[in-house]
C-alpha positions, -999 to +999 in steps of 0.1 A: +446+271-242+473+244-241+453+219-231+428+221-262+465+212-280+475+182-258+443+163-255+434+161-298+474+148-297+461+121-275+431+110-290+449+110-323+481+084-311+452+062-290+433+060-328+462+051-353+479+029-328+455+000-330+463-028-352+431-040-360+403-022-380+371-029-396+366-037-431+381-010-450+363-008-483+339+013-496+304+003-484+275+015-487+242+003-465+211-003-492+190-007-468+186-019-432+183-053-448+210-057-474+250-040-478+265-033-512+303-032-516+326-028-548+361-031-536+385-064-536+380-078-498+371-117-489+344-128-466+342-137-430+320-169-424+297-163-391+290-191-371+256-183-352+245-193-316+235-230-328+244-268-321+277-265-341+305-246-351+300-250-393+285-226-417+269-244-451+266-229-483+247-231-515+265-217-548+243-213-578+265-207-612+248-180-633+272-177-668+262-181-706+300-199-702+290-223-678+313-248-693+345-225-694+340-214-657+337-230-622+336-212-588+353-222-559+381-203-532+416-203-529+437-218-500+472-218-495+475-204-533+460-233-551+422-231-563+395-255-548+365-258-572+329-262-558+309-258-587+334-281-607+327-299-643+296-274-657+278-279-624+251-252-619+251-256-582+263-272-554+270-271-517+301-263-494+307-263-455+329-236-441+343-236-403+331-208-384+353-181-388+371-188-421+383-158-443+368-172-478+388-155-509+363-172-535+367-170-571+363-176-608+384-200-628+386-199-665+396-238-685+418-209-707+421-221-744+431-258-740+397-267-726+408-281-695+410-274-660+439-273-639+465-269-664+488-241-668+467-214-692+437-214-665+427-177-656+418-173-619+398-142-610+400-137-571+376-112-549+409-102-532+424-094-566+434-055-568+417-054-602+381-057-587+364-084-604+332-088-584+306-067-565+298-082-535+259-076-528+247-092-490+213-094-485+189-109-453+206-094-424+214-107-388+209-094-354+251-092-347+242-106-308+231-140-326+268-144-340+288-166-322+320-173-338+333-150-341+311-125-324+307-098-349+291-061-340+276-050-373+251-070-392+259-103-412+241-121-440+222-149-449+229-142-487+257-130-508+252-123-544+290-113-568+285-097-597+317-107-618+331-083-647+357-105-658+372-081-684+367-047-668+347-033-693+319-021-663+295-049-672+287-081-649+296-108-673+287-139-648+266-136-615+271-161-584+243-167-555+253-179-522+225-190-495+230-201-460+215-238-458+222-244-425+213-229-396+194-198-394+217-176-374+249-188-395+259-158-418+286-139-444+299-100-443+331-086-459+360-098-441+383-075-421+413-059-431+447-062-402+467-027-404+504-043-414+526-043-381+551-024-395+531+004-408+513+002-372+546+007-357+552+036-379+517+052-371+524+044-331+560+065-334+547+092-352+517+099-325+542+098-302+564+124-317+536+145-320+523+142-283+560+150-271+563+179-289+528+193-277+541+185-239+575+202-243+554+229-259+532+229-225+565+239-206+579+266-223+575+293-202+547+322-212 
């Protein structure tokens, strides 16, 4: 009878120990072919078992304010533009492996980009901005760096509500061009080490009390 007590304990501390987890949004599988998720997370470039270790995009612009918006990613807090000046579309090479936070930058009311009143609208933003919808999937066993176990992508389409009004305002395509087992899929999310910690003690706890519970005599 005490044993059905102990080993749940176990299993329990061995689960919320680990500081590591898959991507924890909200997804939800379309179909074997394509993954549909609507909360903030970046995404994970896949290098594929080919001749190098890149991953090339193509970005295609879709916004009646083509003029007031670019897309591009930020890195180390500052915005780098791919679609800059009014471009439609354009091309960008990744490192296999790269955690991509792309977004959406508004010239704000002086007309001019990179000056102080531009509006940048992240994926990683807890607001939401963008539906992330991946379509072509990827045997995981052609992934290479990093080796992945679920399905990646060959496409990516965001759907961008830029004023949270439940309506996509500005829609962005992103193809592979490179090699045919390179590939996207939402990015993990790391457990904070401290809250990890937390987790670890608290299993513990409860898997001492169950053992000095074991002891007591009948």
């Amino acid at each position: 009878m005490h044993n059905k007590k102990f080993f749940p304990s176990l299993i329990i501390t061995v689960a919320i120990s680990s500081g590591f987890s898959t991507h924890a949004v909200q997804a939800s599988s379309v179909s074997p072919s394509e993954l549909f998720i609507n909360d903030p997370t970046q995404v994970l470039m896949v290098d594929g078992k080919d001749r190098d270790s890149n991953v090339s995009i193509r970005v295609w612009l879709d916004t009646p304010k083509r003029s007031a918006l670019d897309f591009g990613f930020i890195s180390n807090d500052n915005f780098l533009s791919i679609t800059g000046k009014s471009r439609k579309k354009s091309n960008y090479t990744f490192t296999g492996g790269s955690i991509v936070d792309f977004a959406l930058r508004s010239k704000g009311s002086d007309g001019l980009f990179g000056t102080s009143d531009d509006l940048i609208y992240r994926l990683s933003d807890s607001a939401g901005y963008a539906s992330q919808h991946y379509f072509a999937a990827i045997d995981p066993a052609k992934s290479r760096h990093p080796a992945v176990t679920e399905p990646y992508y060959q496409k990516l389409s965001l759907g961008w509500d830029l004023n949270l009004d439940g309506l996509v305002d500005t829609r962005v395509m992103l193809k592979i061009t490179s090699n045919k087992y390179d590939g996207m899929m939402p990015a993990p999310t790391a457990v904070s080490l401290p809250g990890a910690s937390w987790l670890l003690g608290s299993g513990l706890a409860v898997l001492g009390v169950t053992v000095r519970r074991r002891k007591r005599p009948a």
